[in-house]
C-alpha positions in Angstrom: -1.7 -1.7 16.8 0.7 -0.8 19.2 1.7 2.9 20.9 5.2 1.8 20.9 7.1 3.6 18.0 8.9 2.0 15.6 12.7 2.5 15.3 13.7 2.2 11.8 11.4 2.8 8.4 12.8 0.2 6.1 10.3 1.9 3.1 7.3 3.6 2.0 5.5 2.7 -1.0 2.0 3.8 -2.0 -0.8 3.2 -4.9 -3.1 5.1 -5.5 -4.7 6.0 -2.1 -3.1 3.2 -0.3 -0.1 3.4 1.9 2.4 0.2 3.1 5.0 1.1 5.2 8.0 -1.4 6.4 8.9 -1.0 10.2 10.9 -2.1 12.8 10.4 -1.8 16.4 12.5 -3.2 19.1 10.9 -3.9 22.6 12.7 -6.0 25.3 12.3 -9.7 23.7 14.4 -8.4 20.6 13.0 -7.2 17.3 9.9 -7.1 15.4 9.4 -6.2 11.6 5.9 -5.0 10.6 4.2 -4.2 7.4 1.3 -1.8 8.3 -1.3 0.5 6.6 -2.5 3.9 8.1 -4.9 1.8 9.9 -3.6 -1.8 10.2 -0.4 -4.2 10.8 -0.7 -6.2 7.8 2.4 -8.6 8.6 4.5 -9.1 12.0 7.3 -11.2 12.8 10.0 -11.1 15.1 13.7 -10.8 13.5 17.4 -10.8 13.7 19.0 -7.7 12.4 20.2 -10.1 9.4 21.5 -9.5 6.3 19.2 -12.4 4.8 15.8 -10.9 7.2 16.5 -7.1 5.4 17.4 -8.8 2.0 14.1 -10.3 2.6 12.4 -6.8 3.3 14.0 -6.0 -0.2 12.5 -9.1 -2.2 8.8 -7.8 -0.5 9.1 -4.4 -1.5 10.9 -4.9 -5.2 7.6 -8.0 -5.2 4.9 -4.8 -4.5 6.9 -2.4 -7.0 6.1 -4.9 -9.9 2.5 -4.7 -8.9 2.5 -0.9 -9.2 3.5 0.2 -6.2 5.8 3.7 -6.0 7.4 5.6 -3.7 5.2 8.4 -2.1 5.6 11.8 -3.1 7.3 14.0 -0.4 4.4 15.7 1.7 
């Protein structure tokens, strides 16, 4: 995983124990979109900042609420 932080959080959604979170970072070739867990980068593709790339984001995450997925409590 990289050090670099990311510059948006698109969502949070957890179950259970688990934890998915939808990032993007920007570094000098553009941007990338990641799906990562505490301790892994489960998805990553580099993006447009397009309405049909964040409507995508939106089809994953409404995809994982179906499955049971919520919204983490506040800490």
């Amino acid at each position: 995983m990289s050090t670099t932080r990311p510059v948006a959080t698109l969502w949070q959604l957890a179950l259970n124990d688990d934890r998915l979170s939808c990032f993007v970072y920007r570094d000098p070739h553009g941007f990338e979109l990641r799906l990562e867990s505490p301790t892994a980068v489960i998805l990553s593709e580099r993006f447009d900042l397009q309405p049909r790339m964040l409507a995508r984001t939106e089809a994953l995450r409404a995809s994982l609420t179906r499955r049971g997925w919520r919204e983490p409590p506040p800490d």
